[in-house]
C-alpha positions in Angstrom: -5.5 39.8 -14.1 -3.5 37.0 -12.1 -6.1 33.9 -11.6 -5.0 31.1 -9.0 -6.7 28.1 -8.5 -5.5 26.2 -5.6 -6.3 22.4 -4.7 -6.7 20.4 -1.5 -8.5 18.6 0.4 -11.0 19.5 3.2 -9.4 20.4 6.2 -6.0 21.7 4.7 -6.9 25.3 4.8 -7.3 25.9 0.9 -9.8 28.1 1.0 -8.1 29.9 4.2 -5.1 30.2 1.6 -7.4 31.8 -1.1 -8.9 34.5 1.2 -5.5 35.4 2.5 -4.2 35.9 -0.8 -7.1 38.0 -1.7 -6.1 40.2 1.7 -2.6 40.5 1.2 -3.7 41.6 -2.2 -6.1 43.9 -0.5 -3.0 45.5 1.5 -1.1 46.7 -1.3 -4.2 48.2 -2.9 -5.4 46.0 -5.6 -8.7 44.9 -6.8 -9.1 40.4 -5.4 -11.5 38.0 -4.8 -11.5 34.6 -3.2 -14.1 31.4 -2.8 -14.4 28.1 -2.9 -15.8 25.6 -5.1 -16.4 21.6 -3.0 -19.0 18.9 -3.6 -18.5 17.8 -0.5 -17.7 19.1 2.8 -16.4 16.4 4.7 -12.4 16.4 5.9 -10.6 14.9 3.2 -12.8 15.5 0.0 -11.0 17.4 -3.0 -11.6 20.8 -2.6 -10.5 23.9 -5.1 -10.4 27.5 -3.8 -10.0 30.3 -6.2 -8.2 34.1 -6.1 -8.4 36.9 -9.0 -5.8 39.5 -8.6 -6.1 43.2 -10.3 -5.2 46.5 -10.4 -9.0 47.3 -11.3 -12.6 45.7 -10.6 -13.2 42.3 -11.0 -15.9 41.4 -12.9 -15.8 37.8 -13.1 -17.6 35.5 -10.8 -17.4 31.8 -12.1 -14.7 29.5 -11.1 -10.9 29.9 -12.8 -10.5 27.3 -15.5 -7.8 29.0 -17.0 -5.2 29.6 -14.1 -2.1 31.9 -13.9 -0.4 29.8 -11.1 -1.8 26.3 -9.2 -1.3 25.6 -5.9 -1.4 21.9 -4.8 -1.7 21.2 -1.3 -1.8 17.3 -1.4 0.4 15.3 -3.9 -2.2 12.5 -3.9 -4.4 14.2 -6.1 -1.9 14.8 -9.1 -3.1 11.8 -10.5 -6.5 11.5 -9.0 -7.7 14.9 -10.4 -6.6 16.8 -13.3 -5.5 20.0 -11.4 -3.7 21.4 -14.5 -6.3 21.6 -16.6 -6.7 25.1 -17.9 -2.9 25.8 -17.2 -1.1 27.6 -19.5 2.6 27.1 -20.3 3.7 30.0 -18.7 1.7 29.1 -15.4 3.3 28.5 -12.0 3.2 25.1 -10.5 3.5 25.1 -6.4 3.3 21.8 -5.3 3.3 20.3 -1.5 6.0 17.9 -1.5 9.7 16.7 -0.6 10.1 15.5 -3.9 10.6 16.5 -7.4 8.1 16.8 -9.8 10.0 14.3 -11.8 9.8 11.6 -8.6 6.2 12.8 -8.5 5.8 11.0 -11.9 5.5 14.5 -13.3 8.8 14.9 -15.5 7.0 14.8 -18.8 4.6 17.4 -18.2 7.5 19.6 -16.3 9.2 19.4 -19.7 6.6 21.4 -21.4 7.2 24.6 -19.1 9.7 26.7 -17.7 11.5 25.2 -15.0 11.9 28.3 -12.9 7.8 28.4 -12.5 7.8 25.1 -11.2 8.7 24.5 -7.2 8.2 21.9 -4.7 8.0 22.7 -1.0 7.7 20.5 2.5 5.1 22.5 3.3 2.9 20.0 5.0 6.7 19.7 7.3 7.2 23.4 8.1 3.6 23.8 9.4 4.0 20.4 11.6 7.7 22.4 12.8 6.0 25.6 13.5 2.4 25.4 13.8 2.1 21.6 15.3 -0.3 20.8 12.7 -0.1 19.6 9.2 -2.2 22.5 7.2 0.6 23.5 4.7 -1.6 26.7 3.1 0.5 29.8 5.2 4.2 27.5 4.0 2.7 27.1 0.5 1.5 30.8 0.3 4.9 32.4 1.4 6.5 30.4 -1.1 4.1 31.3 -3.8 4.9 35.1 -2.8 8.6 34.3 -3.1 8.5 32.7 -6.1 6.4 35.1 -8.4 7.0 38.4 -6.8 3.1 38.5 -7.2 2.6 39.5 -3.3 5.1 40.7 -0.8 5.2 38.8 2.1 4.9 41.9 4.2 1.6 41.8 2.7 0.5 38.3 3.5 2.2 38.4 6.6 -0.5 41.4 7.5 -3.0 38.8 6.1 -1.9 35.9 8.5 -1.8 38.2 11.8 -5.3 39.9 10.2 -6.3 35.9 10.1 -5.4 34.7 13.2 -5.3 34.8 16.9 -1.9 36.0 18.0 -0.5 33.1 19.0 -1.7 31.1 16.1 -0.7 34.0 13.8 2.8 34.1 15.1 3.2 30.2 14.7 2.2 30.5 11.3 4.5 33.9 10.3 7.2 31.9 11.4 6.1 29.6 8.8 5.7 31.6 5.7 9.3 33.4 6.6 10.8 29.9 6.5 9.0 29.1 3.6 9.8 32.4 1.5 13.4 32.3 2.8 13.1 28.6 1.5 11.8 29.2 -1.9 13.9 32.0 -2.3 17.5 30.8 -1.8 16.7 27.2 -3.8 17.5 26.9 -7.0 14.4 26.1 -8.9 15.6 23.8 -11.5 16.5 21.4 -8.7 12.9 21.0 -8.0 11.7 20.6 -11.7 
């Protein structure tokens, strides 16, 4: 079972980015689920969303404290929360940002893992490009599928037109295909 854990803040579509991972995962046949875990649900709080992935039933229902992979939608709280606890060594690390995770004052932790699971993306930038808003889940998603082969982004491109209104959904595909085609031609260690 693949568990992600994903982190945020209200109003940056993290749980959105949970339940379209759990569709895309739908779409190719296997076994998800996705929800959200917030004390508070004003714009702005810390918010964690969660996905289980299998190829049977899921029987688990409490909240993933030992992730797979994290997704960090907002760089502020890497050292306001501790959003790796839990996270195993051979976890992937998807982090919202322009820079590395060594200018992100993360270079001693990224020393303890392999440097191909680890990846920054502008994510918060390609959704401002192509959806005029700064909710980087669909960017950080696409990358995600690009980067652990976990999804195909046929699959969570399904999810996002499934999502969406057509125009929004459009806006947003063209997102994740920048994003995947982003992820997928960088070389990792340049981000580590």
């Amino acid at each position: 079972m693949l568990q992600v854990r994903i982190h945020g803040r209200g109003g940056q579509g993290a749980v959105t980015a949970a339940e379209m991972l759990a569709v895309a995962a739908f779409f190719e046949g296997r076994h998800a689920q996705a929800f959200p875990s917030f004390g508070s649900e004003r714009m702005g709080a810390p918010v964690m969303a969660f996905c289980r992935i299998d190829d049977k039933p899921i029987r688990l229902r409490e909240p993933v404290m030992a992730p797979d992979a994290l997704i960090v939608q907002d760089p502020t709280l890497l050292h306001q929360v501790d959003v790796f606890s839990g996270l195993h060594r051979e976890g992937y690390v998807l982090i919202n940002s322009q820079r590395s995770f060594e200018e992100l004052g993360l270079g001693e932790f990224a020393r303890d893992f392999h440097h191909f699971r680890l990846f920054t993306l502008p994510a918060t930038e390609l959704a401002l490009k192509h959806v005029g808003r700064p909710v980087p889940n669909v960017p950080l998603l696409a990358a995600f599928s690009a980067l652990t082969a976990i999804i195909r982004l046929e699959s969570l491109l399904h999810a996002i037109r499934d999502k969406f209104p057509a125009k929004v959904a459009e806006a947003n595909v063209a997102a994740a295909v920048e994003a995947f085609d982003y992820a997928s031609r960088t070389p990792e260690t340049e981000h580590a």
